[in-house]
C-alpha positions in Angstrom: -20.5 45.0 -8.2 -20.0 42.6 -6.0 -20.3 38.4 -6.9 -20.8 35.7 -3.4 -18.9 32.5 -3.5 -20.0 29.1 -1.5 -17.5 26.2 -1.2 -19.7 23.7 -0.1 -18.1 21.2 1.8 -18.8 17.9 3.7 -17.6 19.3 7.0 -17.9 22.9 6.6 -19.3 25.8 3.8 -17.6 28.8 3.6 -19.0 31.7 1.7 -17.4 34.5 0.6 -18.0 38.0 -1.3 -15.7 39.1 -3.7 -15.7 41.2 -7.0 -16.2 39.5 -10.6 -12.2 39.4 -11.2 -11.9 36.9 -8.6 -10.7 39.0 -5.4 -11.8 37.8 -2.0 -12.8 40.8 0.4 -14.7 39.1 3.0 -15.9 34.9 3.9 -17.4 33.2 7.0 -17.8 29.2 7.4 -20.5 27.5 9.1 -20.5 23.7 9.8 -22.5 21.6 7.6 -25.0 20.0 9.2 -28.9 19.4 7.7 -30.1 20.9 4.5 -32.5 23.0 7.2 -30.0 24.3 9.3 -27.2 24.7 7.1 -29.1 26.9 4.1 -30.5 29.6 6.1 -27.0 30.4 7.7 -25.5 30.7 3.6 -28.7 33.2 3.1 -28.2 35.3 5.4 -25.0 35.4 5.5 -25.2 36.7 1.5 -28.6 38.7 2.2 -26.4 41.1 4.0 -24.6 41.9 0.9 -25.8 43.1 -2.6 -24.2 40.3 -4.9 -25.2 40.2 -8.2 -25.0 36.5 -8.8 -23.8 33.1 -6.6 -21.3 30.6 -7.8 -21.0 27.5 -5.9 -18.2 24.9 -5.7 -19.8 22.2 -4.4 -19.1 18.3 -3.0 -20.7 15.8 -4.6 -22.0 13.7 -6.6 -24.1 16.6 -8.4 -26.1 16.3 -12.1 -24.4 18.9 -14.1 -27.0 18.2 -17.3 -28.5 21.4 -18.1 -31.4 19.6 -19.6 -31.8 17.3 -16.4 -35.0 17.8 -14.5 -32.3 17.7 -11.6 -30.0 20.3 -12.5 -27.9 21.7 -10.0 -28.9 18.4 -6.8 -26.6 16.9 -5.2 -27.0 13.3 -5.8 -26.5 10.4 -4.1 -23.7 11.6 -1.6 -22.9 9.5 1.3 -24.0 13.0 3.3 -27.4 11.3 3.3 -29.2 14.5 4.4 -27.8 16.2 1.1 -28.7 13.1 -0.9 -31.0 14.0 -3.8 -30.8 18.0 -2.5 -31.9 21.0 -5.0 -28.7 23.2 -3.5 -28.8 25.7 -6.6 -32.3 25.9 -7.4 -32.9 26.6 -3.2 -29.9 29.1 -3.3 -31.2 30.8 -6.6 -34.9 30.5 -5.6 -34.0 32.2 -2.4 -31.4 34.9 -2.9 -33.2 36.4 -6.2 -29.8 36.0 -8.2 -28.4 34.2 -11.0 -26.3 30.7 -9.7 -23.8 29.1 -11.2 -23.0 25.5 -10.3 -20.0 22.9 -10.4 -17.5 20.5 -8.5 -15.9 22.0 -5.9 -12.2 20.7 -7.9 -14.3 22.1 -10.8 -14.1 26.0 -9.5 -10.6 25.1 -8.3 -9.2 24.6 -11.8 -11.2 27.4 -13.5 -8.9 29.6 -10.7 -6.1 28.0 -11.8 -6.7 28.6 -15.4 -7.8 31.9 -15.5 -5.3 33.3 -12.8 -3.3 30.6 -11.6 -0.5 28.1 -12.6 -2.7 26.7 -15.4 -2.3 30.9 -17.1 -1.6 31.1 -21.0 -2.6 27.2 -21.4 -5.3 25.4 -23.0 -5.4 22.3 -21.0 -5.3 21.9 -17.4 -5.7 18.8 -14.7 -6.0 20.0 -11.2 -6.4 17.0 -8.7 -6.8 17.9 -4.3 -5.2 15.1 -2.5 -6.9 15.2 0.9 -10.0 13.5 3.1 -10.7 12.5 -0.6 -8.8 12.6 -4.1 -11.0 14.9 -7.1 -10.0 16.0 -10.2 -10.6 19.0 -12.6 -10.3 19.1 -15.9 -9.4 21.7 -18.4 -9.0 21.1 -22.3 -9.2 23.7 -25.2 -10.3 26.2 -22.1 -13.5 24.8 -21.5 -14.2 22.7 -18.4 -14.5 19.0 -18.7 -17.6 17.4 -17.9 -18.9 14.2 -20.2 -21.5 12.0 -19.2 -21.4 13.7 -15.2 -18.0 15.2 -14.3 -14.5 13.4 -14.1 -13.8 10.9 -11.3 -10.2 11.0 -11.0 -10.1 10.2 -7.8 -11.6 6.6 -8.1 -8.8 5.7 -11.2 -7.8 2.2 -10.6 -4.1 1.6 -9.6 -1.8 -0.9 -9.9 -0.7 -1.9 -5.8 2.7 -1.2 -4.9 4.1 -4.9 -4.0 5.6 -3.1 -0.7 1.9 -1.9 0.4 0.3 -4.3 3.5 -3.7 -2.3 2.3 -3.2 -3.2 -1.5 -7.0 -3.5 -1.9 -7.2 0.7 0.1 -9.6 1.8 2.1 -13.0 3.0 -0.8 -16.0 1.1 -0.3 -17.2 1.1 -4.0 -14.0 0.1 -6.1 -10.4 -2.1 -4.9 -7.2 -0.6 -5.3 -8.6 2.5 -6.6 -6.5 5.9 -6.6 -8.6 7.6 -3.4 -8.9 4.3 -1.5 -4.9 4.1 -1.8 -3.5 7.3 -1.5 -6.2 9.6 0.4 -5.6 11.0 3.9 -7.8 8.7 5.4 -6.5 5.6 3.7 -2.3 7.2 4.8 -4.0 7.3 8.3 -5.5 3.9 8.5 -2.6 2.2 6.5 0.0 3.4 8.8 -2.2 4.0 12.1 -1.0 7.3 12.4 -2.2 10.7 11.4 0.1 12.3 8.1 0.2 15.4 10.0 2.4 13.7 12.7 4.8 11.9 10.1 8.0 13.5 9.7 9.6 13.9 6.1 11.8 10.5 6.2 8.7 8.3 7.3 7.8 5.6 4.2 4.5 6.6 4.2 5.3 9.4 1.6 7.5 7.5 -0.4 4.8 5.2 -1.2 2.3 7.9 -1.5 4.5 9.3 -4.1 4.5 6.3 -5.9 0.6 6.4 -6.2 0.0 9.9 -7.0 3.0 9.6 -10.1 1.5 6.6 -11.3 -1.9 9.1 -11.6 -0.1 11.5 -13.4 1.5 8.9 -15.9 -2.4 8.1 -16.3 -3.6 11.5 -16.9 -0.6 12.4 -19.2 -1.0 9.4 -21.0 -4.8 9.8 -21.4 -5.2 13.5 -21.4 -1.8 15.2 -22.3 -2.3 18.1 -20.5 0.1 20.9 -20.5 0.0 21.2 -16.6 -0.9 19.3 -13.6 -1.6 21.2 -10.9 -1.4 18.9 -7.1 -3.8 20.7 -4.1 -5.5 19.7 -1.3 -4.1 19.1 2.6 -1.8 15.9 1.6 0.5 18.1 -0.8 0.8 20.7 1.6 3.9 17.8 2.4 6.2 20.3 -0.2 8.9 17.2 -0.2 6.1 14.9 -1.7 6.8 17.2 -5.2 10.3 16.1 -6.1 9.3 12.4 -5.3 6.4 12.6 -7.4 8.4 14.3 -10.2 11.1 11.4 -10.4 8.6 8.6 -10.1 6.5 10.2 -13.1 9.2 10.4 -15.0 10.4 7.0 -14.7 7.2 5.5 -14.7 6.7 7.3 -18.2 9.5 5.6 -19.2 10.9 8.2 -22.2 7.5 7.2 -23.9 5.9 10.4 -24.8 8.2 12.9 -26.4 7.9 16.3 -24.8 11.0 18.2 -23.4 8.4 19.7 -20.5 8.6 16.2 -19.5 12.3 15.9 -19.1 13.3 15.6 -15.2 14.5 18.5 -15.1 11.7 20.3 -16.8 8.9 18.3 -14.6 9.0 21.0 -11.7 7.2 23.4 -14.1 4.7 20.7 -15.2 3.8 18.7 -11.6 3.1 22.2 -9.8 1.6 23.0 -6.4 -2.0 26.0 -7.0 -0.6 29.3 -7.2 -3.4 30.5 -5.6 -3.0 28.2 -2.9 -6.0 27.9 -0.6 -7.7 30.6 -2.5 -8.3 28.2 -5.6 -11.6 27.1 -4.8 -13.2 30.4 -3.9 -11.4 32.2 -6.2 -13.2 30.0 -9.0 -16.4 30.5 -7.6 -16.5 34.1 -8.0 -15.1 33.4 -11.5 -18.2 30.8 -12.1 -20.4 33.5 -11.0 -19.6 36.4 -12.9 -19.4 33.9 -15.9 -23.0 33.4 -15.9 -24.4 36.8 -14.8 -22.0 38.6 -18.0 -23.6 35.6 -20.0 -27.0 36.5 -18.9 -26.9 40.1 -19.6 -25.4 39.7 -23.1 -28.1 37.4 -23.8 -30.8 40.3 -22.3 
């Protein structure tokens, strides 16, 4: 049996076939452009294969209301030709399949539940630091979603006092976690791109000092038992130990829990053992989820 995968992305959607225990055995990408261009490259790209079911990781904003009349749109996404888009009803509607549906972060930390760094726990926070900051979370093993889904990437922060953008870079809030601490905003603060910085440059100190202070926030409001740190910025490995020491001084001794000891802290701040597989790997996850949920139901 064999489950398809779509990471739908802003730049690019990649969709991949793999098997209901979350191996990848074949993907392709395509450049996202229009709604009208874009879908019929992801259908046929799947028609060629006999998948049982879809799961898509998607960017956002999407409804994620089952009872919503709009179940499954993207919202109001600043991809204006996406805005207000029926992606899972076209997808299901066209591909004769059962779809499942969340945030692209969303699939990411399923992966790294289920198979990943976040294995044998009951909470999980995974956040990608990249073109944009997202979080997923995990708690009592269910996915978190609330009144939409988590925004962890629009927190509010306090400004470092040594930072000459203190209000960032976001055009909806000041000072809030993705307008400090994104690519973009490292880029645009320092006026040069992070993958030209070498490891000494004080770019990555400070952005060490924003992404602790988001995991004193999400231990402090969450407690989860691992935070798990993806996404294009943390593929700078150094930024880990910086991280680690600034969480734990930030925290302050506050919350008693020896996996938040310093020397403990490199077990609890972790990279995604899945690495760049995370995403897709949750997708196919998503996917056979809802088909085995289906047929039990049949």
């Amino acid at each position: 049996m064999l489950i398809g995968a779509l990471e739908a992305g802003g730049t690019k959607m990649v969709c991949s076939i793999g098997t209901p225990q979350g191996n990848v055995l074949q993907r392709a990408s395509f450049h996202t452009l229009t709604p009208d261009e874009t879908i019929p490259q992801i259908v046929d790209f799947f028609d060629k294969f006999d998948i049982s079911a879809l799961g898509i990781g998607s960017f956002g904003p999407l409804d994620l209301n089952h009872r919503s009349s709009t179940y499954g749109y993207i919202t109001a996404s600043p991809k204006k030709a996406w805005s207000n888009f029926p992606i899972l009803t076209r997808l299901r509607e066209t591909l004769h399949v059962p779809v499942a549906i969340d945030t692209d972060v969303n699939a990411a930390a399923i992966a790294e539940h289920v198979m990943g760094a976040g294995k044998g726990y009951r909470s999980l926070v995974y956040v990608t630091v990249g073109t944009g900051i997202g979080g997923g979370i995990i708690m009592n093993g269910d996915i978190v979603h609330g009144l939409i889904h988590p925004e962890v990437g629009h927190m509010i922060l306090t400004p470092n006092e040594m930072d000459t953008m203190p209000d960032g870079m976001c055009s909806f809030h000041r000072h809030c976690l993705e307008g400090l601490a994104s690519g973009p905003a490292i880029e645009k603060r320092w006026g040069l791109s992070p993958r030209l910085m070498m490891e000494d440059h004080p770019a990555w100190d400070l952005e060490a000092r924003y992404l602790a202070q988001m995991c004193v926030n999400l231990i402090l409001i969450l407690s989860p038992e691992v935070i798990v740190l993806g996404g294009g910025v943390m593929q700078q490995d150094h930024l880990f130990p910086k991280i680690r020491r600034y969480t734990y001084e930030m925290l302050g001794g506050y919350v008693a829990s020896e996996r938040l000891d310093l020397e403990q802290l490199d077990q609890y701040i972790v990279p995604p053992a899945l690495g760049n597989n995370s995403g897709v790997t949750g997708a196919l996850l998503m996917g056979a989820r809802l088909l085995y949920s289906q047929r039990r139901k049949g």
